[in-house]
N, CA, C and O atoms as a GROMACS GRO file, in nm:
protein
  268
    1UNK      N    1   3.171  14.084   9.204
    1UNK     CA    2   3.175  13.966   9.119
    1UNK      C    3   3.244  13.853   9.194
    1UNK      O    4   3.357  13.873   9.239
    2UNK      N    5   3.174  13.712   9.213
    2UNK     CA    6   3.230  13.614   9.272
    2UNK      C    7   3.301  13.540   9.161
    2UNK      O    8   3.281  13.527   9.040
    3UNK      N    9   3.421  13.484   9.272
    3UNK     CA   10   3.506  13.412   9.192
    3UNK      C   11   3.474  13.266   9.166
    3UNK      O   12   3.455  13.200   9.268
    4UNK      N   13   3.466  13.206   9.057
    4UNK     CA   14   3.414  13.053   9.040
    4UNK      C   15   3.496  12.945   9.140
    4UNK      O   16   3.611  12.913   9.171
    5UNK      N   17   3.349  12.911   9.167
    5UNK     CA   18   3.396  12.770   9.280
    5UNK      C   19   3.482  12.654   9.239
    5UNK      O   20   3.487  12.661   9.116
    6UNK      N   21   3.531  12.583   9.267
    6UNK     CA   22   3.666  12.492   9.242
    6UNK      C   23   3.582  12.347   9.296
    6UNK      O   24   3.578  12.317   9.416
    7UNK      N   25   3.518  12.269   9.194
    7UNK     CA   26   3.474  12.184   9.251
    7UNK      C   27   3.590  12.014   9.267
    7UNK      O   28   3.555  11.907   9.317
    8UNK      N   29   3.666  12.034   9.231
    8UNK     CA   30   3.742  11.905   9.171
    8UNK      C   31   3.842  11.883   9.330
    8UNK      O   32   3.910  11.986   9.332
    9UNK      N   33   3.874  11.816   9.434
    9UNK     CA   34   3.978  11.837   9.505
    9UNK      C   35   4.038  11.721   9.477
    9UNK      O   36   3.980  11.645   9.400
   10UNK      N   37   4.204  11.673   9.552
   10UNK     CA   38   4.261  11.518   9.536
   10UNK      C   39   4.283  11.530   9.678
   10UNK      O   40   4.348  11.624   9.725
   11UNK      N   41   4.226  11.431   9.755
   11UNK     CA   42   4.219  11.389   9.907
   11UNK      C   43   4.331  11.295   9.905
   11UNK      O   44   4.330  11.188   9.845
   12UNK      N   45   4.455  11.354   9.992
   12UNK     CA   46   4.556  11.256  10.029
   12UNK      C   47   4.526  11.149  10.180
   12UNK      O   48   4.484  11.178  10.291
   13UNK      N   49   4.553  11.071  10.143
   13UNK     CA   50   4.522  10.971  10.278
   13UNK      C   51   4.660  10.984  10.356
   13UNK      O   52   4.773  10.960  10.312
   14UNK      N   53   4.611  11.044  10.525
   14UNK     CA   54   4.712  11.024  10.576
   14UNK      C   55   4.783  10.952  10.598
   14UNK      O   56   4.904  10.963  10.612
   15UNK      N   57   4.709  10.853  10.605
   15UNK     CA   58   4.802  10.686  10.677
   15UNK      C   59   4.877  10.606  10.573
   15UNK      O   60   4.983  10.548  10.597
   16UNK      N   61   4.827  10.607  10.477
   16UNK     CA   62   4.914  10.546  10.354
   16UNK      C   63   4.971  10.625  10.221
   16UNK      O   64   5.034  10.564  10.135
   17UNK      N   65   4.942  10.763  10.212
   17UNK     CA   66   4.980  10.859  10.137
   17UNK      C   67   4.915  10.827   9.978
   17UNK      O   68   4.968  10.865   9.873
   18UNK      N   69   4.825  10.772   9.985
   18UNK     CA   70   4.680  10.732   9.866
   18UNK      C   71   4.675  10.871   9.816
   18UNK      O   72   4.690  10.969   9.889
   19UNK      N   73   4.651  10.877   9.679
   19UNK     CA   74   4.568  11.034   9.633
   19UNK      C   75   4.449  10.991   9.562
   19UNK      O   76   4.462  10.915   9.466
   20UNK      N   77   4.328  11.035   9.600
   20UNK     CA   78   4.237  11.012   9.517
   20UNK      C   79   4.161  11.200   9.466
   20UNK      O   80   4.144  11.298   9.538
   21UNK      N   81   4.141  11.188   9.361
   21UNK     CA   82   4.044  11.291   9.284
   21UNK      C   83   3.924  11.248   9.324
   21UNK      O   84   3.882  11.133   9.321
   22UNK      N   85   3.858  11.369   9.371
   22UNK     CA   86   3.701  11.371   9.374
   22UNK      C   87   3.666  11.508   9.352
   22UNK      O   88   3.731  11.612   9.367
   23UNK      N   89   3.548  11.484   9.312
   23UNK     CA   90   3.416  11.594   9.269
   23UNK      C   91   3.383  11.627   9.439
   23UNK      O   92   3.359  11.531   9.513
   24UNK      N   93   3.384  11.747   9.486
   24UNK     CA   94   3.300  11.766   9.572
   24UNK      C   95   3.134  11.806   9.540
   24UNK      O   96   3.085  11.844   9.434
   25UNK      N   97   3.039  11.772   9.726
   25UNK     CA   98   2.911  11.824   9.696
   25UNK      C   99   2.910  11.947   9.706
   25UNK      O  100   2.976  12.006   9.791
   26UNK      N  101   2.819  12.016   9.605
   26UNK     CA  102   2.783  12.186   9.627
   26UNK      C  103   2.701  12.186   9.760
   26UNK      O  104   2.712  12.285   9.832
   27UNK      N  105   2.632  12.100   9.791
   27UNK     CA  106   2.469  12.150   9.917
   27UNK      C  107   2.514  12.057  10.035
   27UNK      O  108   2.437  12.032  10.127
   28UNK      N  109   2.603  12.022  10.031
   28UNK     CA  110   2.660  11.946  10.159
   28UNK      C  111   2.800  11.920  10.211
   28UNK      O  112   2.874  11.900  10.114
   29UNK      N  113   2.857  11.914  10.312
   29UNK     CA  114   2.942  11.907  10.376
   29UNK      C  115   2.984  11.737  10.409
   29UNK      O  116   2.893  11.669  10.456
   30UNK      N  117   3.146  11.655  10.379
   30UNK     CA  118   3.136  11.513  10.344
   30UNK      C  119   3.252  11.505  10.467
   30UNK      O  120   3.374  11.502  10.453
   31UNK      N  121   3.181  11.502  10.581
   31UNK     CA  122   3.223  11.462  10.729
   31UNK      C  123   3.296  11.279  10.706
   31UNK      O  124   3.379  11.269  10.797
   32UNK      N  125   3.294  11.201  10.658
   32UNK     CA  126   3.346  11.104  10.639
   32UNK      C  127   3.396  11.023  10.474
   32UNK      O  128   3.322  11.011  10.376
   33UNK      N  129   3.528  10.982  10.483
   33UNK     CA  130   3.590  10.960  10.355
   33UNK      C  131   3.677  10.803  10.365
   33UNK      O  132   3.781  10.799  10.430
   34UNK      N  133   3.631  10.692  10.303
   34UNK     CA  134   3.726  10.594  10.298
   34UNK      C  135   3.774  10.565  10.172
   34UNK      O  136   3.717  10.564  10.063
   35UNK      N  137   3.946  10.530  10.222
   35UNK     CA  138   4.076  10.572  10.132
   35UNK      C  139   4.018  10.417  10.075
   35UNK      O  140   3.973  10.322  10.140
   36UNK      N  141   4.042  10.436   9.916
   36UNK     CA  142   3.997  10.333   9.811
   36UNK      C  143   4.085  10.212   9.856
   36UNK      O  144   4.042  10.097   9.865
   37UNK      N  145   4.283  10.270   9.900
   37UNK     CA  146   4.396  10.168   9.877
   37UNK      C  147   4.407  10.116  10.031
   37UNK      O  148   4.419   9.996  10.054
   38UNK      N  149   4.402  10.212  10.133
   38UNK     CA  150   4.428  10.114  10.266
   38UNK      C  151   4.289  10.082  10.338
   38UNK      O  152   4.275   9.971  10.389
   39UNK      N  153   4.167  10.193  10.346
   39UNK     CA  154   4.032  10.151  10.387
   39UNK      C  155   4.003  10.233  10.497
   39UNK      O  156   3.884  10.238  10.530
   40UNK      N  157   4.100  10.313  10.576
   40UNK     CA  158   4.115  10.381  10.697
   40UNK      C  159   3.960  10.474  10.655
   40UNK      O  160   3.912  10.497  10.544
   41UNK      N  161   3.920  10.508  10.774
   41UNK     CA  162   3.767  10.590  10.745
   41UNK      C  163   3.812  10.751  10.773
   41UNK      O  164   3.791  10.777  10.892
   42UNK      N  165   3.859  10.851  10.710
   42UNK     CA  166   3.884  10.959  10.750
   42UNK      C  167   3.810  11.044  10.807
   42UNK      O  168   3.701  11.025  10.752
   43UNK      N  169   3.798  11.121  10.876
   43UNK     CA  170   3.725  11.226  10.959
   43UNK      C  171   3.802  11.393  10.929
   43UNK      O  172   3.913  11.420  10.884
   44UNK      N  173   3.706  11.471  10.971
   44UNK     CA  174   3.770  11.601  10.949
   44UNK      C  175   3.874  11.611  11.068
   44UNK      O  176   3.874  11.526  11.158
   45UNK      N  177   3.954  11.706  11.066
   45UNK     CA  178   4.004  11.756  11.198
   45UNK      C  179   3.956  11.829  11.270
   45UNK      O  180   3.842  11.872  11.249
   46UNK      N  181   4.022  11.862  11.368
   46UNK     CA  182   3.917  11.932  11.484
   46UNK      C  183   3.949  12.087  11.391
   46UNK      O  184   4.045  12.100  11.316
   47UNK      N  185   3.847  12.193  11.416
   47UNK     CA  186   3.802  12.297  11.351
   47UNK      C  187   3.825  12.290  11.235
   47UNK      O  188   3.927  12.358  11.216
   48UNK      N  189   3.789  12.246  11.144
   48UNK     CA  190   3.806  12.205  11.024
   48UNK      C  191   3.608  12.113  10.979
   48UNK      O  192   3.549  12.024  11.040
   49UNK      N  193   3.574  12.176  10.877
   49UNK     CA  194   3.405  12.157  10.820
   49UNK      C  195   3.342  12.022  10.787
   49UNK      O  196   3.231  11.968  10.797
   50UNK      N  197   3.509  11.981  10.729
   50UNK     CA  198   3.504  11.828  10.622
   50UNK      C  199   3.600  11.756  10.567
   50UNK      O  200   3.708  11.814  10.559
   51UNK      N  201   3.596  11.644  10.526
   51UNK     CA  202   3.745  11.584  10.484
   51UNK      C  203   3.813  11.655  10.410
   51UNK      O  204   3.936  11.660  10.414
   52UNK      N  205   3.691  11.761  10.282
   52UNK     CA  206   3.780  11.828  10.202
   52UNK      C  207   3.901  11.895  10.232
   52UNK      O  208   4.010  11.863  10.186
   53UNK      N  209   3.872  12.020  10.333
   53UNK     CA  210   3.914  12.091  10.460
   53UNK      C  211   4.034  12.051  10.502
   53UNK      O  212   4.137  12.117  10.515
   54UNK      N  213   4.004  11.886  10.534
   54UNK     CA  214   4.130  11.825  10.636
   54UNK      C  215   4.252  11.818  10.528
   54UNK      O  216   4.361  11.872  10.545
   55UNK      N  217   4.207  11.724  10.387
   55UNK     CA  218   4.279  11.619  10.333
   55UNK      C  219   4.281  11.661  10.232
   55UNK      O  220   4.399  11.647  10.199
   56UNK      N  221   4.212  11.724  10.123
   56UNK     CA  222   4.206  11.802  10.021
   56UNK      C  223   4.317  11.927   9.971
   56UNK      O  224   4.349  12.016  10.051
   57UNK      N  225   4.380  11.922   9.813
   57UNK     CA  226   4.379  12.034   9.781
   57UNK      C  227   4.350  12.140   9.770
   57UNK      O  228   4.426  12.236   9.775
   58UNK      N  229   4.191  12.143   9.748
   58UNK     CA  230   4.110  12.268   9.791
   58UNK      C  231   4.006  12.222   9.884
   58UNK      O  232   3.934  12.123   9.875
   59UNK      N  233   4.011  12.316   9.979
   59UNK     CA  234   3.869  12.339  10.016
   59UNK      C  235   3.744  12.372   9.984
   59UNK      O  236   3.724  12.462   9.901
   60UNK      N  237   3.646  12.308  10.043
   60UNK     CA  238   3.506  12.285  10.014
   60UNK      C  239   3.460  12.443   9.968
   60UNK      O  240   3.510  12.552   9.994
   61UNK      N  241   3.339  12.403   9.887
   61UNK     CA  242   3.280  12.519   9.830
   61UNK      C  243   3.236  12.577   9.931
   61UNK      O  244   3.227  12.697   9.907
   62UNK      N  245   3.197  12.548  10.054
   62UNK     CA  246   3.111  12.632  10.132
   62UNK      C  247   3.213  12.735  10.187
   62UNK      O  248   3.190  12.851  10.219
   63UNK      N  249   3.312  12.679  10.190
   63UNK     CA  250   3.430  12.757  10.254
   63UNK      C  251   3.496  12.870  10.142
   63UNK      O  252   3.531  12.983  10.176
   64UNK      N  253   3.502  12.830  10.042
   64UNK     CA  254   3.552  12.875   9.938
   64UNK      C  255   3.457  13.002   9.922
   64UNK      O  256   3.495  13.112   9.881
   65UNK      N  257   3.331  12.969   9.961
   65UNK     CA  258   3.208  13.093   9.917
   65UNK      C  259   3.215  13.200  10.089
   65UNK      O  260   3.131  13.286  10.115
   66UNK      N  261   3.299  13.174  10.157
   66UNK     CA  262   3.330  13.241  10.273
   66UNK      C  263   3.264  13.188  10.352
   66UNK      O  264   3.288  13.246  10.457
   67UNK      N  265   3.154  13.071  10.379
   67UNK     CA  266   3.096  13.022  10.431
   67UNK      C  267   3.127  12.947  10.604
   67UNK      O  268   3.038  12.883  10.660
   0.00000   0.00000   0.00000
């Protein structure tokens, strides 16, 4: 029995310490993120899938599904 996916994460912005809530995508991976309050364009980190990954409370569903 799989455990239910966690779609909701809050992406902290590194550079200005911004929190925003977002919905992640189920069928895709979101390689780029700009912070609403300073504008900085975020990127994942190195071995790391997606901003969720980087900057996120939770990680992305794909990851979450062992992916």
């Amino acid at each position: 029995m799989s455990e239910k996916i966690i779609l909701e994460s809050t992406i902290t912005c590194p550079e200005c310490g911004h929190k925003q809530a977002e919905t992640m995508p189920t069928d895709t991976c979101l390689w780029f993120y700009k912070c609403s309050a300073c504008g900085v364009l975020l990127k994942p980190k190195k071995g790391d899938c997606c901003v969720f990954c980087s900057y996120g409370t939770t990680p992305c569903p794909s990851i979450q599904q062992g992916g």
